[in-house]
KEKE-3310 file (N, C-alpha, C; in steps of 0.2 Angstrom, whole numbers, plus 5000, padded with zeros to 4 digits):
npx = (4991:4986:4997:5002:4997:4999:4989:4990:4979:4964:4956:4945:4929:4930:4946:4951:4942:4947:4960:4960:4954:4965:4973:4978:4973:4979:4971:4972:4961:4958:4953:4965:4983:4996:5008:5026:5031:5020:5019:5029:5029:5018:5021:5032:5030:5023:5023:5020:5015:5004:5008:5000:5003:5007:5013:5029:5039:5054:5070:5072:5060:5058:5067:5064:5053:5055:5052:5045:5041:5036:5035:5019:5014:4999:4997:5004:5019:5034:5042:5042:5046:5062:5067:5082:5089:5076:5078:5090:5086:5081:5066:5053:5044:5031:5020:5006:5004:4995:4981:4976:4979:4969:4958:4966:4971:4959:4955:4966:4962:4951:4956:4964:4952:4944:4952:4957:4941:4939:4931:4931:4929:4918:4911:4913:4907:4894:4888:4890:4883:4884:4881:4872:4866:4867:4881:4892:4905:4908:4917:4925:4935:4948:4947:4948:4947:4956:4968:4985:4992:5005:5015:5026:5033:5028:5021:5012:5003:5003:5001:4988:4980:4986:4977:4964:4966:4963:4951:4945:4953:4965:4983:4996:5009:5023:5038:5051:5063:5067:5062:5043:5039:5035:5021:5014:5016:5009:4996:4992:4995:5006:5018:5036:5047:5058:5063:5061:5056:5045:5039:5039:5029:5017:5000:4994:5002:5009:5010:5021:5027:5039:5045:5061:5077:5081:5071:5066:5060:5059:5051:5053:5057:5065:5058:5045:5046:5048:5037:5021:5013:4999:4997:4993:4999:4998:4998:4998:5007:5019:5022:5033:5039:5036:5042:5036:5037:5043:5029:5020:5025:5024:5012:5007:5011:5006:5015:5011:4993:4988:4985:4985:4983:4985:4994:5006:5022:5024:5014:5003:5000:4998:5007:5003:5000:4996:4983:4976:4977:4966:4968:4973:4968:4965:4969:4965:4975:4968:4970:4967:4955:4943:4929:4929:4941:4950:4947:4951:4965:4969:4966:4975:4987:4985:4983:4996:5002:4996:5002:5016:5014:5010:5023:5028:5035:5028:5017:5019:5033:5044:5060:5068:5079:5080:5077:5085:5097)
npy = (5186:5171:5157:5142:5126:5107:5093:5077:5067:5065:5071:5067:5080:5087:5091:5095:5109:5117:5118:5124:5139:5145:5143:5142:5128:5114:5099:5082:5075:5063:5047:5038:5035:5052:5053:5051:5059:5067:5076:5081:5092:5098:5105:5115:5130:5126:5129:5117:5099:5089:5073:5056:5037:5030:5037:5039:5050:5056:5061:5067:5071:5080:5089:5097:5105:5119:5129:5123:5120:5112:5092:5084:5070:5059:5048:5036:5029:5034:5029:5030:5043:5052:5058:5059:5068:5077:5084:5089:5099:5108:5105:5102:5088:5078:5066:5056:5051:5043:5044:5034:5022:5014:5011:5004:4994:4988:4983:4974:4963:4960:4953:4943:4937:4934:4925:4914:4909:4907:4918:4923:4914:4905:4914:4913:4904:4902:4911:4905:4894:4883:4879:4865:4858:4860:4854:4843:4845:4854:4868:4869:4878:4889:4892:4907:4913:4911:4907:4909:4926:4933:4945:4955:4970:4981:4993:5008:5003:4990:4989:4993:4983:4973:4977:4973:4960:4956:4954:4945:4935:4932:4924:4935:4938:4944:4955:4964:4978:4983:4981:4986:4997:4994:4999:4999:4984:4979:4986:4981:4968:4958:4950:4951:4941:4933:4932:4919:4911:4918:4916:4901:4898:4903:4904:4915:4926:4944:4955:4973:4982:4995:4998:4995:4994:4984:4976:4973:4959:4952:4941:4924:4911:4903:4908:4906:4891:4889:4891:4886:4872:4872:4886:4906:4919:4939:4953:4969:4979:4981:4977:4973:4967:4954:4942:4935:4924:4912:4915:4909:4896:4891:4894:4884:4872:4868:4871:4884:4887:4898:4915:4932:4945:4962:4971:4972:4964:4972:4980:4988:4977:4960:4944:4934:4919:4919:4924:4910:4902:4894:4898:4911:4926:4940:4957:4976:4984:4990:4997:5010:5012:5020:5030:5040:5039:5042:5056:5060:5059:5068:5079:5078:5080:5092:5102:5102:5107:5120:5124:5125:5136:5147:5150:5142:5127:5113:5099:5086:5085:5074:5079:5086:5092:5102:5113:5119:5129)
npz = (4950:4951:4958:4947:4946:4944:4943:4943:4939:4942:4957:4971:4976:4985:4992:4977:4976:4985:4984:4970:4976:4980:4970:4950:4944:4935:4930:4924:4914:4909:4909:4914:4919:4917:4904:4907:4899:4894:4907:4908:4898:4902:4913:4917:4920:4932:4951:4958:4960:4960:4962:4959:4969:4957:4948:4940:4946:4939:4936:4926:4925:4936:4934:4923:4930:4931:4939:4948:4968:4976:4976:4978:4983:4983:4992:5003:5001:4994:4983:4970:4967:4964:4977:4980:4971:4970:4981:4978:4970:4979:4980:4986:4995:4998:5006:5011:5026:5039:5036:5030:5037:5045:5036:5026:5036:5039:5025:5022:5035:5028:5018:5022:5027:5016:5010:5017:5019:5006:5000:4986:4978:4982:4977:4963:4962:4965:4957:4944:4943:4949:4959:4968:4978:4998:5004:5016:5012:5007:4997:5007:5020:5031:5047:5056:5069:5081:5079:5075:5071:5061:5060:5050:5051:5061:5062:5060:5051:5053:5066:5066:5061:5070:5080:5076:5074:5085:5091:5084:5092:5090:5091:5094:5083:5081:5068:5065:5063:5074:5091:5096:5107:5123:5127:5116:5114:5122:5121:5106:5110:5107:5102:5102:5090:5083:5067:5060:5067:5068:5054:5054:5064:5061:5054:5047:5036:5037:5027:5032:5028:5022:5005:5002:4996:5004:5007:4995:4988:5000:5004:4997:4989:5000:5013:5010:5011:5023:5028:5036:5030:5028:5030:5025:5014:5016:5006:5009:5006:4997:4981:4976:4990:4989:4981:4967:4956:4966:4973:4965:4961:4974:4981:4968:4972:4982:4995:5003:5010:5004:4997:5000:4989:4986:4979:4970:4958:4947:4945:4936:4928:4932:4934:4925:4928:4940:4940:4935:4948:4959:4976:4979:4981:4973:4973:4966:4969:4980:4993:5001:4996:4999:5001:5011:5016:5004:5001:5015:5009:4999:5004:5013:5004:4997:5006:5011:4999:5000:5011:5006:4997:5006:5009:5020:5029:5022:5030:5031:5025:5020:5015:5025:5024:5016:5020:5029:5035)
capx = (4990:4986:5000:5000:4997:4998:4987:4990:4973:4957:4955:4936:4929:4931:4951:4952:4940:4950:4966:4958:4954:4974:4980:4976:4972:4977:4971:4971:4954:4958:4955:4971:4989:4997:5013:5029:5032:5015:5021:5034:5027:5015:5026:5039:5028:5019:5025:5018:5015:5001:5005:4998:5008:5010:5016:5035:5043:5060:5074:5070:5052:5059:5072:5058:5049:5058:5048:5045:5046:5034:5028:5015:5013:4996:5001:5011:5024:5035:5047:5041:5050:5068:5070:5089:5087:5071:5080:5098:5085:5077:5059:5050:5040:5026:5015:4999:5004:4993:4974:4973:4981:4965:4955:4973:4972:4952:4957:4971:4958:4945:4960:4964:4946:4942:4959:4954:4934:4938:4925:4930:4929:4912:4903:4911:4904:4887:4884:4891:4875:4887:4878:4864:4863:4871:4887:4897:4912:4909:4921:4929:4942:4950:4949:4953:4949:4960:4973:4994:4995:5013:5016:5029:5033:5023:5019:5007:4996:5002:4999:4981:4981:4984:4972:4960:4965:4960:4944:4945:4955:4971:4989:5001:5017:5029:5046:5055:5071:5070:5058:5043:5040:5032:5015:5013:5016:5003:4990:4991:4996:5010:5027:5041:5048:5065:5061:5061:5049:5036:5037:5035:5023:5011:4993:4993:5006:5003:5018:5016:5036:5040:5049:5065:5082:5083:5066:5063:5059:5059:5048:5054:5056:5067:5056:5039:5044:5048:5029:5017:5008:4992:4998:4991:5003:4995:5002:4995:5011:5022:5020:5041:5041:5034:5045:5030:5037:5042:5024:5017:5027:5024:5004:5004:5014:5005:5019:5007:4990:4983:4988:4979:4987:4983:4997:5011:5027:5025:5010:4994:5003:4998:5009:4997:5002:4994:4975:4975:4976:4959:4969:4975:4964:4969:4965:4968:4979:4962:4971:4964:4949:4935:4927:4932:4949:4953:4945:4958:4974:4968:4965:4983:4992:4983:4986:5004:5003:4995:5009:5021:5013:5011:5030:5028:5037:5022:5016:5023:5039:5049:5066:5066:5084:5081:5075:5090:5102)
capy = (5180:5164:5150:5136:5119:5103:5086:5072:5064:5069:5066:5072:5087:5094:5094:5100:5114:5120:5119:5129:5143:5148:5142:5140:5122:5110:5093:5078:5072:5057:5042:5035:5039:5055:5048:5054:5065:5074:5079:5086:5096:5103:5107:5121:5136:5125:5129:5113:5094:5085:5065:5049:5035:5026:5040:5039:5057:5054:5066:5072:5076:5086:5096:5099:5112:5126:5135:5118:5120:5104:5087:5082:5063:5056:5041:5035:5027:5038:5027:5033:5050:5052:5059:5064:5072:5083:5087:5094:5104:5111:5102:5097:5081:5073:5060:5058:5047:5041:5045:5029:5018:5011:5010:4997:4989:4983:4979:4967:4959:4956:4948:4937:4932:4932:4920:4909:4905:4908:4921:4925:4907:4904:4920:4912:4896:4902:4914:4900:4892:4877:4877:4861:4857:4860:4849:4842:4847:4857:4873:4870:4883:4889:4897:4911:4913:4906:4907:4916:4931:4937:4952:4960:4977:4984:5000:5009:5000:4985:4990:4994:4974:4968:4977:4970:4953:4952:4955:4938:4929:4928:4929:4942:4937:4952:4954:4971:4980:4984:4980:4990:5002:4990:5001:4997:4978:4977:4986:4974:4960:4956:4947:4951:4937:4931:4931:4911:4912:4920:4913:4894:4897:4910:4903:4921:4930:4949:4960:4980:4987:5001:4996:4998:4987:4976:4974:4968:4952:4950:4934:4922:4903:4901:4910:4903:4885:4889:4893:4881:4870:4878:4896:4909:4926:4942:4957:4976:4983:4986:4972:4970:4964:4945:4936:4933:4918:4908:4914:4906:4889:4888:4890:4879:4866:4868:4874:4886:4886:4902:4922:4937:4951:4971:4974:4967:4966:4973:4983:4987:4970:4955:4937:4929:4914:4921:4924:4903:4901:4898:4898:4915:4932:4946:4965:4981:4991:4996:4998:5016:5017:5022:5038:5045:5040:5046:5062:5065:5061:5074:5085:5080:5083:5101:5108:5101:5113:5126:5127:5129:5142:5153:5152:5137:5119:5108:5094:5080:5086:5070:5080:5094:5096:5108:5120:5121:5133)
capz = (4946:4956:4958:4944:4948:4940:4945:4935:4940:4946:4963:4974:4972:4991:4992:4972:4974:4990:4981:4966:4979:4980:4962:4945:4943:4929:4931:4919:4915:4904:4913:4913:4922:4913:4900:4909:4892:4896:4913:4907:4895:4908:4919:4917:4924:4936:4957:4962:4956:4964:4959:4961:4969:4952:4943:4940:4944:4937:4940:4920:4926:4941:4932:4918:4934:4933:4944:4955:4972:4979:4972:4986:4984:4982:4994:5010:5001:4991:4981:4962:4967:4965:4982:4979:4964:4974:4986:4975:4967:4983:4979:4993:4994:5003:5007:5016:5030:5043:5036:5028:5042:5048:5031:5026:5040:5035:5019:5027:5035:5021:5014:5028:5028:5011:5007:5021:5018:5001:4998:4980:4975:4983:4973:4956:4962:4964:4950:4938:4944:4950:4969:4966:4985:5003:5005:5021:5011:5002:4998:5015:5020:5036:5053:5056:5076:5087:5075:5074:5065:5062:5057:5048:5051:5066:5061:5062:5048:5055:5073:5067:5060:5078:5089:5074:5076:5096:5089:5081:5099:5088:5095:5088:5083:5074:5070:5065:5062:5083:5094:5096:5113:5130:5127:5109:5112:5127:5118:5102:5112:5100:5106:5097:5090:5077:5058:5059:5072:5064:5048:5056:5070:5059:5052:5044:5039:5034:5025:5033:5027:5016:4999:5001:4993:5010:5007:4992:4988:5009:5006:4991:4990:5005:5017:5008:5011:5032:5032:5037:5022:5029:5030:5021:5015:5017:5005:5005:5007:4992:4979:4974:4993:4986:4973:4965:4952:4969:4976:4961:4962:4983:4979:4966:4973:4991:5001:5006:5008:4998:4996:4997:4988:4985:4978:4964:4958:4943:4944:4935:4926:4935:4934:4922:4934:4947:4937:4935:4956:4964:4981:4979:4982:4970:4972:4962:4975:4984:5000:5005:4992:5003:4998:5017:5017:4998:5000:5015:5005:4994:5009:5017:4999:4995:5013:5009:4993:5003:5014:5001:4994:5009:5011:5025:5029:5022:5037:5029:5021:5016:5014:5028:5024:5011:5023:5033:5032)
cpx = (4991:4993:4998:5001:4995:4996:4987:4984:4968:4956:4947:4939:4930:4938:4953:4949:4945:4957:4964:4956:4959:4977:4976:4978:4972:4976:4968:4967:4953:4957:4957:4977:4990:5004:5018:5032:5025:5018:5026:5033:5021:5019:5033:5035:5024:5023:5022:5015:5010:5000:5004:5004:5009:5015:5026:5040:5051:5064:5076:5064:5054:5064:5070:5054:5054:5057:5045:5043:5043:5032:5025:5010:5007:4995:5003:5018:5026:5040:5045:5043:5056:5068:5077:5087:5081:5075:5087:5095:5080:5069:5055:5044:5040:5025:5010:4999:4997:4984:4972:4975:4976:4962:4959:4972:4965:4954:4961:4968:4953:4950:4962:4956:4945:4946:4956:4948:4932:4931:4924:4927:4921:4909:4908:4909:4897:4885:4885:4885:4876:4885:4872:4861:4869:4875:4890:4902:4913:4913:4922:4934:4943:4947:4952:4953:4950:4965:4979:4992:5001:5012:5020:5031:5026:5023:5015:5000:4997:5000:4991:4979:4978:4979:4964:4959:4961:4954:4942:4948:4962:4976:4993:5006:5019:5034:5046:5061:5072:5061:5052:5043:5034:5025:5013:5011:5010:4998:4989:4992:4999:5018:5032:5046:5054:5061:5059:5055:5043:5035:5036:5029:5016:5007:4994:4999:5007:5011:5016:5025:5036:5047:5056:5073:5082:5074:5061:5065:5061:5057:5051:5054:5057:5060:5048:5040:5048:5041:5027:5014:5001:4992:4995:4996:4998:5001:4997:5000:5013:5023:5028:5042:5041:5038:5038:5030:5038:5036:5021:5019:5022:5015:5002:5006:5012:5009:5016:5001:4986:4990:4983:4985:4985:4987:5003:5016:5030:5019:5008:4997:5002:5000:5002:4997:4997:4986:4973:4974:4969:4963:4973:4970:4966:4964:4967:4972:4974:4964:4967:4959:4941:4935:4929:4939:4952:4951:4951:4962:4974:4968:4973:4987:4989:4985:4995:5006:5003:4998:5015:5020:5013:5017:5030:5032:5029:5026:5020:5029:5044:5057:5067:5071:5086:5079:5079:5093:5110)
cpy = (5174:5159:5143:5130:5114:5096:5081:5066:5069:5067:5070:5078:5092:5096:5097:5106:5120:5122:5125:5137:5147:5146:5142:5132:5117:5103:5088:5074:5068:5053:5034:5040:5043:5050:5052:5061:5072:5078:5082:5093:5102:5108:5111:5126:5132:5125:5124:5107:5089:5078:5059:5045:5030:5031:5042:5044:5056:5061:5071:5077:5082:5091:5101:5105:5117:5128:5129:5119:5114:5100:5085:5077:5061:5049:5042:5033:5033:5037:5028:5038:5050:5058:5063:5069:5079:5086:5093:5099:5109:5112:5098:5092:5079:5071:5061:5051:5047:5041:5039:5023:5013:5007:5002:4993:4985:4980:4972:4962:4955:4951:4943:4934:4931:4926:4912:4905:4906:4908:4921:4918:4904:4911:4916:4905:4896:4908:4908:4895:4885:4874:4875:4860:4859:4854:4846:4847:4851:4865:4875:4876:4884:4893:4902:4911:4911:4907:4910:4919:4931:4940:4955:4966:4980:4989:5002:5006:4993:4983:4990:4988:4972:4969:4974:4961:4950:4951:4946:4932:4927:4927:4931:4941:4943:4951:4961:4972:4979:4983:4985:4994:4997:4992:4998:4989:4977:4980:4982:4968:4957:4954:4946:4944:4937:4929:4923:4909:4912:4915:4906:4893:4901:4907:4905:4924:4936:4954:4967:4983:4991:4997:5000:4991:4983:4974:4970:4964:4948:4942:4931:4915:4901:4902:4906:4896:4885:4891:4886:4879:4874:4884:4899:4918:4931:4947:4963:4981:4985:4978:4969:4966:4955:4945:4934:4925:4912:4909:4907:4898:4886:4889:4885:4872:4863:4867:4878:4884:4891:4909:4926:4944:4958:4973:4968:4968:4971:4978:4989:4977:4965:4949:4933:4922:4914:4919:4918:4901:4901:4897:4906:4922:4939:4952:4971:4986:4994:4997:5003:5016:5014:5029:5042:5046:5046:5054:5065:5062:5065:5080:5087:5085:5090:5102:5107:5107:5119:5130:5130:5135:5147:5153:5145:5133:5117:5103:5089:5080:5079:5072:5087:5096:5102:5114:5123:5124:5131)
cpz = (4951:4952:4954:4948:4947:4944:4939:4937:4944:4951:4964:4975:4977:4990:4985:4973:4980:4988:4975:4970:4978:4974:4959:4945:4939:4929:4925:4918:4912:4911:4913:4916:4915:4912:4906:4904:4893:4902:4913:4904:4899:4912:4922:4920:4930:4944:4961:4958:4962:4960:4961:4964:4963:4949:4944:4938:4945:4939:4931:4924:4932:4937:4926:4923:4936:4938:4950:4962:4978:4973:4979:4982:4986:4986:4999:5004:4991:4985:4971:4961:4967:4969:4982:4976:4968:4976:4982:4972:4972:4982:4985:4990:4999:5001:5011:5020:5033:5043:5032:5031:5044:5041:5027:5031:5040:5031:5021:5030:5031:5018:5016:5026:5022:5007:5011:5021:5011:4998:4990:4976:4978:4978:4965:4957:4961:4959:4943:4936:4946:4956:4967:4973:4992:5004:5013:5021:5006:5002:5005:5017:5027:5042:5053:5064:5078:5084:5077:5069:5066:5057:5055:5045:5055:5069:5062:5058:5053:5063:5073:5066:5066:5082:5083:5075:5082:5094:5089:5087:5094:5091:5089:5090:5079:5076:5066:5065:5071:5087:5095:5104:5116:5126:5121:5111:5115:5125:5111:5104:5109:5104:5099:5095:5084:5072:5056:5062:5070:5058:5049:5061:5066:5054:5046:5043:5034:5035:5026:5032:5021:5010:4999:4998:4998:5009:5000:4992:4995:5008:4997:4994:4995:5010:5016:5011:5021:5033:5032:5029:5023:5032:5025:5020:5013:5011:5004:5009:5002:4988:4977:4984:4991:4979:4970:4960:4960:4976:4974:4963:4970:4982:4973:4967:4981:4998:5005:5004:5005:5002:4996:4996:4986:4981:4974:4962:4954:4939:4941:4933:4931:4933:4931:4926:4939:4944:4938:4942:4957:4970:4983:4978:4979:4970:4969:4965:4978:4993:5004:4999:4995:5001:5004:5015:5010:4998:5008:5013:5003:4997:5012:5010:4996:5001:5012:5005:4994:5005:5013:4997:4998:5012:5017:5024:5029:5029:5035:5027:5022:5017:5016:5027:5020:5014:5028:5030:5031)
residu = (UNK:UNK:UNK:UNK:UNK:UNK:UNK:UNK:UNK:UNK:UNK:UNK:UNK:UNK:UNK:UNK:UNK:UNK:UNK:UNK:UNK:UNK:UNK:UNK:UNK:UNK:UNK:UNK:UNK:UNK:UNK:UNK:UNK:UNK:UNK:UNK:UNK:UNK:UNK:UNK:UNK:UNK:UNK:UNK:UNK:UNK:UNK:UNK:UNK:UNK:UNK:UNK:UNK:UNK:UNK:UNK:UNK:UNK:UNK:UNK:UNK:UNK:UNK:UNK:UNK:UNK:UNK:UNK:UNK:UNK:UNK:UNK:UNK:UNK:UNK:UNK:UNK:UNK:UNK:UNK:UNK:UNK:UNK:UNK:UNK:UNK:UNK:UNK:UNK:UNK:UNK:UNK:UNK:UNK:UNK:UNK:UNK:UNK:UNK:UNK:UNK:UNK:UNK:UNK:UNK:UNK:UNK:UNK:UNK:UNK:UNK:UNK:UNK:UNK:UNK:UNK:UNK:UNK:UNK:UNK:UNK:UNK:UNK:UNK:UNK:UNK:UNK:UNK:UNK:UNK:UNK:UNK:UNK:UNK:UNK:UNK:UNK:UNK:UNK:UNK:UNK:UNK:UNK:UNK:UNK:UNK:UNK:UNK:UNK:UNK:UNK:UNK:UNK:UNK:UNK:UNK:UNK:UNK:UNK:UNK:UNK:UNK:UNK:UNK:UNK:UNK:UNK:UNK:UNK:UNK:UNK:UNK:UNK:UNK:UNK:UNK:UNK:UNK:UNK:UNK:UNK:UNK:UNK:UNK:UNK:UNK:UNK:UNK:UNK:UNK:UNK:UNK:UNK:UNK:UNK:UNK:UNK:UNK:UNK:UNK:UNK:UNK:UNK:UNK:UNK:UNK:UNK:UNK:UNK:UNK:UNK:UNK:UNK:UNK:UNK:UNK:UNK:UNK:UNK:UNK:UNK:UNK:UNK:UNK:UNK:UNK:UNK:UNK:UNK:UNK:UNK:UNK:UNK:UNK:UNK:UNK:UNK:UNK:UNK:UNK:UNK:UNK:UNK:UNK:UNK:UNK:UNK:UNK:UNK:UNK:UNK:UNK:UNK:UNK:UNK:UNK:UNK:UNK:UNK:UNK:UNK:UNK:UNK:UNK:UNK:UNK:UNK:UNK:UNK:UNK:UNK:UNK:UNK:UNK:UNK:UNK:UNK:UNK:UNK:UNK:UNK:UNK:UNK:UNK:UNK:UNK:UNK:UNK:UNK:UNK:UNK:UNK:UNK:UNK:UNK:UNK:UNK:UNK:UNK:UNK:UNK:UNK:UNK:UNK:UNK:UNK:UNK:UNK:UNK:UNK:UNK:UNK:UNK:UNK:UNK:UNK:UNK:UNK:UNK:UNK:UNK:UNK:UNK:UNK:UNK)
# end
């Protein structure tokens, strides 16, 4: 009898039919996240939990899989998991780092560009049917080439940012917990620089940090009003990074000069505040949704599954402590 296995979403058809090979495969075909009370109820016979990264695997839902022995995270970022709790109960957990690195780092730019020559706000300008003639001044917006990025957290998404921006002739400013390694910086052309630094000298400036307590609400009022009046913030990181009531006030009061954000504090829920902004560019968390990329996360988080089934350390494992003796 094949290995059960519980998806709480559909993802494409290559990495589910591959997974279906080696398991019995129950997957949620409503579309709509499962309740945490569904997931539960699933999930006593099932040796494996493939879920999104909205889905909020509490330390009920993991003690609900008896039979347990991976969740394989749908996602890079893994903070909807209570981690401790996995691990006490000897549940591995992954993620699908680095296959969606580049695909984020585009995105990042549309949003630089689209915040900057405000794209959005030109297409409801001319579908409204409000474009009579060619202007001087009309829907002005900024530069981007020539311009400072600053970069916070120059990781590997963020590293893929940089060597996008040379493209554009920008320079690359970044700051970090520690510097990163000579090679890195000379292939982005990125000068590391003091937290104050960036936030005053930087045009652009583009949040790439994993959500973690020091990290939320990294940017709030203070930090907003040391940027430039004609700066623009960048977010397709993790959306409690931005205070988002003192984003609202600093774009409505033109502290800065716009936003583009992927991501929210309180998400699917978006800051009704925010909706009213034309100077502010909002997205659905579509950081990796390209049909390549999402078909391999699907690929990393089944081979993750696979691994566990054949007795393996999944590639990703999160929590390799459980595999020590």
């Amino acid at each position: 009898m094949k290995p059960e296995v519980l998806v709480t979403r559909k993802i494409l058809e290559r990495p589910l039919n591959l997974l279906k090979e080696k398991a019995e495969v129950t997957v949620h075909l409503e579309d709509r996240a499962m309740t945490p009370e569904e997931i539960v109820a699933q999930l006593p016979a099932k040796i494996a939990l493939l879920s999104m990264g909205g889905d909020p695997i509490s330390a009920k839902i993991l003690e609900s899989g008896k039979s347990l022995k991976i969740v394989a995270n749908y996602a890079v970022g893994f903070n909807n998991i209570d981690l401790g709790t996995a691990t006490c109960l000897q549940i591995a957990v992954t993620n699908t780092p680095d296959v969606l690195t580049d695909t984020t780092a585009d995105l990042t730019l549309a949003l630089i560009l689209g915040v900057a020559r405000r794209i959005a706000e030109c297409d409801r300008f001319v579908r409204a049917g409000r474009w009579k003639e060619w202007k001087p001044a009309l829907l002005l917006g900024s530069d981007v080439h020539g311009k400072t990025l600053g970069i916070i957290g120059l990781g590997r998404i963020g590293s893929a940012v940089a060597q996008r921006a040379l493209g554009f002739n920008m320079k690359v400013l970044y700051t970090d917990v520690r510097p990163a390694d000579r090679s890195m910086e000379e292939r982005c052309r990125a000068k590391f620089v003091s937290w104050e630094e960036l936030l005053t000298e930087s045009d652009f400036v583009t949040l790439h940090v994993p959500l973690t307590p020091e990290t939320t609400h990294l940017i709030g009022q203070e930090e907003l009003r040391m940027m430039k009046r004609s700066a623009f913030l960048i977010n397709a990181s993790r959306g409690p990074v931005v205070e988002e009531k003192a984003l609202v006030e600093a774009l409505r009061s033109g502290i800065i000069a716009g936003a583009g954000l992927d991501v929210f504090e309180d998400e699917p829920r978006v800051n009704p505040e925010l909706l009213h902004l034309e100077n502010i560019l909002l997205l659905p968390h579509i950081g990796s949704a390209t049909f390549e990329t999402r078909e391999k996360m699907g690929l990393v988080a089944v081979n993750n599954i696979l691994a566990v089934l054949r007795g393996e350390i999944p590639p990703n494992i999160l929590n390799p402590e459980i595999y020590r003796k």
